[in-house]
KOLNUZA-241891 format. One line per 10 residues: number of its first residue (from 1); their letters; for each residue x, y, z of N, C-alpha, C. Coordinates in steps of 0.05 Angstrom, whole numbers. Each point is the difference from the previous one (the first is absolute). Layout:
REM KOLNUZA-241891
NUM	A	X,Y,Z,X,Y,Z,X,Y,Z; ... .
REM end
This chain:
REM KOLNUZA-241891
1	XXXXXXXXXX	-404,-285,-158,-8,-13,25,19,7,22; -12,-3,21,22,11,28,13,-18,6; 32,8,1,17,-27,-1,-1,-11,37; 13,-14,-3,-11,-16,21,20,2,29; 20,0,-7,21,4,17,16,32,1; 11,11,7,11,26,10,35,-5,-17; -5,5,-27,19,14,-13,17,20,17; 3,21,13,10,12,16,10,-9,18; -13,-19,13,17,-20,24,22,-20,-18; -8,-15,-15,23,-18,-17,21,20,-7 .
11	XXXXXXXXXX	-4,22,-14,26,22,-5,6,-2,22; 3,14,27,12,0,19,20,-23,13; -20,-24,-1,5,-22,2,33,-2,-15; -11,-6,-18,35,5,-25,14,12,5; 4,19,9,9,23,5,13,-3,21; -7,-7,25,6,-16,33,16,-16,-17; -8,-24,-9,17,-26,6,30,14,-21; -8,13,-29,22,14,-13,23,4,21; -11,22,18,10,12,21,17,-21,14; -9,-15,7,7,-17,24,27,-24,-7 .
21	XXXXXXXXXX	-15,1,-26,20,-22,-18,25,22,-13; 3,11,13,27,32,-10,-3,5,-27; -14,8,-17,3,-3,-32,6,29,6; 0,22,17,6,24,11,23,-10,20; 16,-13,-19,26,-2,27,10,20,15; 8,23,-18,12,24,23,-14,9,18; -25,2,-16,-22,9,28,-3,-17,21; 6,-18,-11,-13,-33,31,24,3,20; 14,10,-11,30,-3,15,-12,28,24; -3,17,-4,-4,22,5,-37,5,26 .
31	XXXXXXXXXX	-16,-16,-14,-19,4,9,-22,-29,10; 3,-9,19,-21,-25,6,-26,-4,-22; 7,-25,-1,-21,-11,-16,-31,7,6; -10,6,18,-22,5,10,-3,28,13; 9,23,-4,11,25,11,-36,0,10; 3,12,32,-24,8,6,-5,28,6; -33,9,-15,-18,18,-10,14,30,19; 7,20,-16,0,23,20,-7,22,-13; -12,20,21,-9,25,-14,21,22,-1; 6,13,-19,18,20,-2,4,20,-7 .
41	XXXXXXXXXX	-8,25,23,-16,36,-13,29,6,-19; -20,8,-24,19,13,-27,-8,32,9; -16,15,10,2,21,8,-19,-4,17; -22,35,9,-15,-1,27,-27,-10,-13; -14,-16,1,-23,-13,-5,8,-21,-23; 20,-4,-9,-3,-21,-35,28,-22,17; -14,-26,0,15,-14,0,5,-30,-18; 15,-17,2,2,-21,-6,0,-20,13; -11,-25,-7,-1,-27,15,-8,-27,-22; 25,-14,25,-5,-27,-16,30,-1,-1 .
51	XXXXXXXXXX	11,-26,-10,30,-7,-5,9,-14,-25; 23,-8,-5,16,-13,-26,-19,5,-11; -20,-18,-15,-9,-3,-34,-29,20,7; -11,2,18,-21,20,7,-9,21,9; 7,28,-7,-5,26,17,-18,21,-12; -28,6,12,-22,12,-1,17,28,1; -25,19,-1,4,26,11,-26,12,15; 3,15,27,-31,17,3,18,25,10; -26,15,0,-2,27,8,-14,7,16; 2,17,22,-19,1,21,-7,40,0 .
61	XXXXXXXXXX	-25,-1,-7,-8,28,-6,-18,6,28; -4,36,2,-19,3,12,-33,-18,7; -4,0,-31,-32,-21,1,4,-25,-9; 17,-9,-1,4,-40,6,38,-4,-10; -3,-21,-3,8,-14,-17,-2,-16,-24; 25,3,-14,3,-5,-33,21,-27,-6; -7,-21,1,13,-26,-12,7,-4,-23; 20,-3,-11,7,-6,-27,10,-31,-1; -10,-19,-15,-3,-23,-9,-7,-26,29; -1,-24,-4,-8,-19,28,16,-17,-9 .
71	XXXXXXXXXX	8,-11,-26,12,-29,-1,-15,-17,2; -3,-15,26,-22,-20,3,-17,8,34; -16,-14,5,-13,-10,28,20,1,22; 18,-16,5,17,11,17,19,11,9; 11,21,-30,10,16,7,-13,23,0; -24,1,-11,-19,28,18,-3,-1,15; -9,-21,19,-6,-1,27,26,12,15; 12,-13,-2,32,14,11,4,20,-4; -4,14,-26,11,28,-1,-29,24,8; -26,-17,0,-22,16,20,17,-1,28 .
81	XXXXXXXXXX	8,-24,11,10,7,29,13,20,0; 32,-1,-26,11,19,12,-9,28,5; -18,12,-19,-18,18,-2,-2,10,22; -21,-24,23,-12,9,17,14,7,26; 32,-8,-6,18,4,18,10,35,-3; -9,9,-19,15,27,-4,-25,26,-3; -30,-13,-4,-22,9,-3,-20,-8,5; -20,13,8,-36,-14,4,-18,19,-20; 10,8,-15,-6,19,-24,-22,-28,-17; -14,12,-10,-14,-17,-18,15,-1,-39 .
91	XXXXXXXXXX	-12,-28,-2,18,-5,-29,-20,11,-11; 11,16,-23,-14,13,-18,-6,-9,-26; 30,-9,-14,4,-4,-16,15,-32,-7; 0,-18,-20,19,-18,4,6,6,-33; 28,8,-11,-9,11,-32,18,-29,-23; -6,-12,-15,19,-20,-1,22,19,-29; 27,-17,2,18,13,-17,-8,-9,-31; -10,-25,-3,-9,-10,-27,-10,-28,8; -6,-15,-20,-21,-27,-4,16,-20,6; 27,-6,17,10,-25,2,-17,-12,22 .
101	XXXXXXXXXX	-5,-29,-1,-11,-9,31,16,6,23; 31,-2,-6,17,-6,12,3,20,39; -8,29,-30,4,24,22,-29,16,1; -18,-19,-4,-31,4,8,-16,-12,6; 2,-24,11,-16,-14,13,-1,5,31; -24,-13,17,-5,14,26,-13,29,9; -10,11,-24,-12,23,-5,-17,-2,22; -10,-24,8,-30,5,15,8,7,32; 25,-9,11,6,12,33,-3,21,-6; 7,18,-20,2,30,-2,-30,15,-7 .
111	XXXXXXXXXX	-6,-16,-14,-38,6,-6,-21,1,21; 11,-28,13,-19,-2,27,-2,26,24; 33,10,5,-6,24,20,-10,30,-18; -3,-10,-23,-21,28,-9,24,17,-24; 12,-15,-4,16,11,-33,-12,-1,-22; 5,24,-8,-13,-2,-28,21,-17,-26; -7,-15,-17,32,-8,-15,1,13,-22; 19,9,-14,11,18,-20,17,-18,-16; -5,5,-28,18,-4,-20,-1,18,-16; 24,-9,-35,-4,14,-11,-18,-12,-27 .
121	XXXXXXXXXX	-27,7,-8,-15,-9,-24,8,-26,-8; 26,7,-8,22,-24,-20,-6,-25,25; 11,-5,18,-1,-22,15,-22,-5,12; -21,18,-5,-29,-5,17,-16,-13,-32; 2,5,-13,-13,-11,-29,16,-27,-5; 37,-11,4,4,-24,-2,-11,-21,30; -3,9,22,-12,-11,19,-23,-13,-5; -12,30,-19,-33,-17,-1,-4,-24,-24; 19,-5,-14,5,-16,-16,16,-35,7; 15,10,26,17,-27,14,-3,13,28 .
131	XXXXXXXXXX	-23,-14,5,-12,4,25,17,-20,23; 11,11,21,7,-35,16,-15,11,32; -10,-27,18,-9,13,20,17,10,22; 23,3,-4,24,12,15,-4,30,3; -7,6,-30,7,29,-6,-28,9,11; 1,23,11,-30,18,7,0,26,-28; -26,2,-8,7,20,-32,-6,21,17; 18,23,-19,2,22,3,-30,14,10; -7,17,13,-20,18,5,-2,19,-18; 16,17,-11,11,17,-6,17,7,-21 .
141	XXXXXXXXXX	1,9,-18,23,-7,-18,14,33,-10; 22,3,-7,11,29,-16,11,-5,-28; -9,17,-20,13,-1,-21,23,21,-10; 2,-2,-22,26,12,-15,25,-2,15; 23,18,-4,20,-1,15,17,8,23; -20,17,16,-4,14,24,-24,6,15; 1,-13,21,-27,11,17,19,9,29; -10,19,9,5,7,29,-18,-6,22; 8,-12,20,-19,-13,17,4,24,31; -12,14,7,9,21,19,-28,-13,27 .
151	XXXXXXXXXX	17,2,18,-17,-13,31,22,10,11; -23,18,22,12,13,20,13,18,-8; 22,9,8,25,20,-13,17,-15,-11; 0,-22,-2,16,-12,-17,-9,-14,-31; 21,-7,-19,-4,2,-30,20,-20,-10; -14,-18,-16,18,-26,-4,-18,-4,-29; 28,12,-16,-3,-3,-32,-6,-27,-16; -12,0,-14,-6,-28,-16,5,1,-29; 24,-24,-4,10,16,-35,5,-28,-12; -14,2,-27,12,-21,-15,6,13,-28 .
161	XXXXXXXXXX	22,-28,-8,10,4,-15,-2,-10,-24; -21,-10,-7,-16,-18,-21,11,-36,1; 4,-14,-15,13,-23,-3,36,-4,9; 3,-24,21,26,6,1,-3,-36,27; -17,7,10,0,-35,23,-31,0,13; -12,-22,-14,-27,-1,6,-17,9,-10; -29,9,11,-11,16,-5,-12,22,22; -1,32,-12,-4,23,13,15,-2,32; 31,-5,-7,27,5,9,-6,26,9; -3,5,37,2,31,5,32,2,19 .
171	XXXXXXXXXX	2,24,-4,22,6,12,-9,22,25; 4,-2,26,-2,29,23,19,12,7; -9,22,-7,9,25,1,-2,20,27; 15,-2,22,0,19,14,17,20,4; -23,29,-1,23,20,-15,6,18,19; -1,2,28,-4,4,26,26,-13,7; -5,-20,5,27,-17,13,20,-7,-27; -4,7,-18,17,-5,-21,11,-25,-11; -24,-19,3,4,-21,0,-22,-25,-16; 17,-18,-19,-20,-11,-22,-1,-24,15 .
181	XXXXXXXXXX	-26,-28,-9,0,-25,4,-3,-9,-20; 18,-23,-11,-3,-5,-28,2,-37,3; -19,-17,-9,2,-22,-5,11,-17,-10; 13,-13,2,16,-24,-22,12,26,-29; -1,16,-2,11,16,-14,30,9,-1; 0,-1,30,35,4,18,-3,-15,9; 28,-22,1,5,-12,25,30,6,-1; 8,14,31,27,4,3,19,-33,5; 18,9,-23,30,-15,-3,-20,-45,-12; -17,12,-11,-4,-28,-9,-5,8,-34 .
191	XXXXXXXXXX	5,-26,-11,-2,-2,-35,-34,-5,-1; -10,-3,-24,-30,2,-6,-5,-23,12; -24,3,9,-16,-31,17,1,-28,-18; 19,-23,-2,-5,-22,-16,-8,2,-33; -16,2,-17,1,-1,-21,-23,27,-11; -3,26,22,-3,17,-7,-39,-3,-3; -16,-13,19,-23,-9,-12,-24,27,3; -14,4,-23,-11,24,-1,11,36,0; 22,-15,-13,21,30,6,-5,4,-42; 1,24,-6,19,12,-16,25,4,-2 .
201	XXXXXXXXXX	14,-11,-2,33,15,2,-3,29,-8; -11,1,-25,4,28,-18,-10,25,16; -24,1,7,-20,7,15,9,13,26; 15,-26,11,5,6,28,23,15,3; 25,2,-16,14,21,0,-3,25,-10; -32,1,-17,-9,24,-9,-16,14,22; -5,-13,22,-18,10,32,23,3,12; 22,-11,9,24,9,19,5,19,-13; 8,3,-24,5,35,-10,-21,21,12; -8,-6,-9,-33,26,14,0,-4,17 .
211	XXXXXXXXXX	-3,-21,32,7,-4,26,18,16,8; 27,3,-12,24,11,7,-4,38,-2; -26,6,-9,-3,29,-11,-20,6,27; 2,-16,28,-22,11,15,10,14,13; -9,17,13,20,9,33,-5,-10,23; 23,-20,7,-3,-20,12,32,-6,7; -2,3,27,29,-10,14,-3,-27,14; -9,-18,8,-1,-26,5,-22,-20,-14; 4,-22,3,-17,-14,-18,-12,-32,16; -20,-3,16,-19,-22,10,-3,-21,-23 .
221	XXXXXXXXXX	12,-27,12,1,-22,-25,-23,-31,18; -12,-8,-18,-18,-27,13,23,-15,3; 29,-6,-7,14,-23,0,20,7,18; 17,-14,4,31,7,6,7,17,23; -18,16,7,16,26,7,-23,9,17; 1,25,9,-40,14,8,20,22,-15; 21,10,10,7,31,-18,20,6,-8; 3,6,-21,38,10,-11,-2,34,-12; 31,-2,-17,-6,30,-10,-8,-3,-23; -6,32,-13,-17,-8,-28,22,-7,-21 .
231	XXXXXXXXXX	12,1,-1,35,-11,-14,-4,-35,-6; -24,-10,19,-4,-23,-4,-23,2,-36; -15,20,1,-13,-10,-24,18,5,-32; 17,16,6,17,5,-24,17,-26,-10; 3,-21,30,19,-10,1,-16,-24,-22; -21,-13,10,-20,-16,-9,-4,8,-34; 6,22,-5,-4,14,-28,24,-14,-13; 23,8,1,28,-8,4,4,-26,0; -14,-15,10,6,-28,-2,-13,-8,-33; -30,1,1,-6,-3,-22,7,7,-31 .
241	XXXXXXXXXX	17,22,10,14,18,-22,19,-22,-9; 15,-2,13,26,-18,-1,-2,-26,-8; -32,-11,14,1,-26,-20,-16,8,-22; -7,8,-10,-11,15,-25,28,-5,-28; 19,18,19,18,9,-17,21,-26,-5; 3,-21,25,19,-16,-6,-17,-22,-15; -25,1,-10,-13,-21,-10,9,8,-45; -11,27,9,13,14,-28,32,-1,4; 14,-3,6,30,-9,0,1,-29,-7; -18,-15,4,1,-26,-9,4,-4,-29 .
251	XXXXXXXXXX	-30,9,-4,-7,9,-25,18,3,-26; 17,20,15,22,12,-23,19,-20,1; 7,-11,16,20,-20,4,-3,-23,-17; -31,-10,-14,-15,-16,-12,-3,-24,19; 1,6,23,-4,-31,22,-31,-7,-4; 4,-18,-6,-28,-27,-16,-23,15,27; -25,7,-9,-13,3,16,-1,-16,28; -16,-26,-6,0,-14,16,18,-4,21; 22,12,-4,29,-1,14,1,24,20; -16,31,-9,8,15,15,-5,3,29 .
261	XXXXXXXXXX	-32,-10,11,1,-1,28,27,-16,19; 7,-20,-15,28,-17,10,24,23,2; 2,19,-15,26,7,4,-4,32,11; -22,12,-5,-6,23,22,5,2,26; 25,19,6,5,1,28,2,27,3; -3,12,30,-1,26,7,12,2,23; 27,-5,6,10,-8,22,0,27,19; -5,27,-4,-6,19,18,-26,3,7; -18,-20,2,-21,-14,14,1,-26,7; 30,-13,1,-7,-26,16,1,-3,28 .
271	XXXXXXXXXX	0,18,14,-12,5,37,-23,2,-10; -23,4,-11,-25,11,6,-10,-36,-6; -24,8,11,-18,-24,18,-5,-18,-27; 4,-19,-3,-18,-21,-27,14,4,-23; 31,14,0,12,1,-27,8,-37,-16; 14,-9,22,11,-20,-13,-33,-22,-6; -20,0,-4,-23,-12,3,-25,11,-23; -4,26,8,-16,14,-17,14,17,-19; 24,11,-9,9,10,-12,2,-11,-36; -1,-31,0,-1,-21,-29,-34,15,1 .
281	XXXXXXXXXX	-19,-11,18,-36,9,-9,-2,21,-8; 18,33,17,-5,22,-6,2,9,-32; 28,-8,0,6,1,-35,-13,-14,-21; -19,-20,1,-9,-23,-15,-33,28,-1; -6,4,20,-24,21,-5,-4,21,-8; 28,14,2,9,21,-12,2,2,-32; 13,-26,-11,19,-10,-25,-33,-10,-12; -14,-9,5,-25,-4,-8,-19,27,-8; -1,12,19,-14,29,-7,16,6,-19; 26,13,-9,15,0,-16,-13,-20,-25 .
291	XXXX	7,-23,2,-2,-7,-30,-35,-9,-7; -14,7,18,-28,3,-9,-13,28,-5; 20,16,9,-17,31,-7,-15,10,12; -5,-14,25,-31,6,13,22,19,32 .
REM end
């Protein structure tokens, strides 16, 4: 049944007050609680918009424009404005990254001026199964693990990487501007989101490996940031590695299971955003996959 309220708005919601309540202390220190919306060209037609916990991507081609994800209702509307501040190009496309409400709801501002919506199979088949009236369904869907989407003279790759956060998780690929957009996959200088929900651990460091094999010098993130270097996705690899490895250091040490999220520390990630907070959840989800096998 269609849930009733906007799952995507409550994440956000959390997410704001998280924010606001510093559980990202270094960042709060650093960046207003309410940072407001800006657009920011990553090269000549592909930019970013949106701020702290929210940043889209479009592209502005010869024959329209190409939106990648909405979030909710009003932050499409906002990031249609910004659009229309930089173009009168028509939306072509709105393509979503995968099936969260979070970073797909509001589909319909983008539907209404004449977008077609895109997913990939995987999240257009769990949509049609957890329907909410937030989300607008896909038009359109791509399968396997690459489709190329070419408009105009321009070409914006579509790649997944099978199981790893969500479902039919795409990653963009622009191979022109040399430059990827990757979802909740990277987030520069923060530990895994709270208790890791819908993630693989295993999975997901088995996609940053193969991520890290693209040719690709900068990297477009929905969170944190609009752009860093690609040094950021190795780094995200690296983190996981490390609690991986200090969880198996427990291990050998014979520290009582139950004990090891308590004494896991990684203190050359305690600047990054949500260590002292999410770092006990990260390891408890990790140490779980571990002792369930899955």
């Amino acid at each position: 049944m269609p849930l009733s309220n906007s799952f995507g708005k409550l994440l956000l919601m959390i997410a704001a007050i998280v924010w606001s309540l510093g559980a990202f202390s270094n960042a709060a220190q650093a960046q207003p609680a309410k940072p407001a919306y800006q657009t920011t060209k990553i090269a000549p037609g592909l930019y970013s918009f949106g701020a702290g916990l929210a940043f889209n991507a479009f592209m502005i081609t010869d024959d329209g424009v190409v939106v990648m994800d909405s979030f909710d209702a009003d932050f499409a509307r906002a990031s249609l404005e910004a659009i229309r501040k930089v173009t009168d190009k028509p939306i072509r496309y709105l393509i979503y990254s995968h099936n969260h409400y979070d970073h797909i709801s509001g589909g319909e501002v983008f539907k209404s001026e004449g977008a077609t919506i895109l997913s990939h199979e995987a999240a257009a088949n769990w949509l049609k199964g957890h329907p909410s009236p937030d989300v607008a369904m896909p038009d359109k869907t791509w399968s396997g693990s690459r489709s190329e989407l070419k408009i105009g003279n321009s070409q914006i790759n579509l790649l997944y990487f099978g199981a790893n956060h969500g479902e039919g998780m795409t990653v963009f690929q622009f191979p022109r501007e040399r430059v990827i957009y990757t979802v909740d996959l990277v987030v520069p200088s923060r530990v895994g989101f709270a208790y890791m929900p819908d993630f693989s651990p295993k999975e997901w460091e088995r996609t940053l490996a193969e991520m890290n094999k693209l040719d690709f010098d900068r990297v477009m993130f929905a969170h944190n940031a609009p752009v860093g270097p690609r040094t950021t996705v190795a780094d995200q690899l690296k983190f996981l590695q490390d609690l991986r490895a200090a969880i198996f250091t427990e291990f050998k040490k014979g520290t009582p299971f139950m004990q090891i999220p308590k004494v896991v520390k990684l203190p050359q990630y305690e600047t990054w955003d949500g260590y002292e907070d999410w770092l006990p959840m990260n390891t408890w989800r990790v140490l779980l996959e571990i002792a369930m096998g899955v």
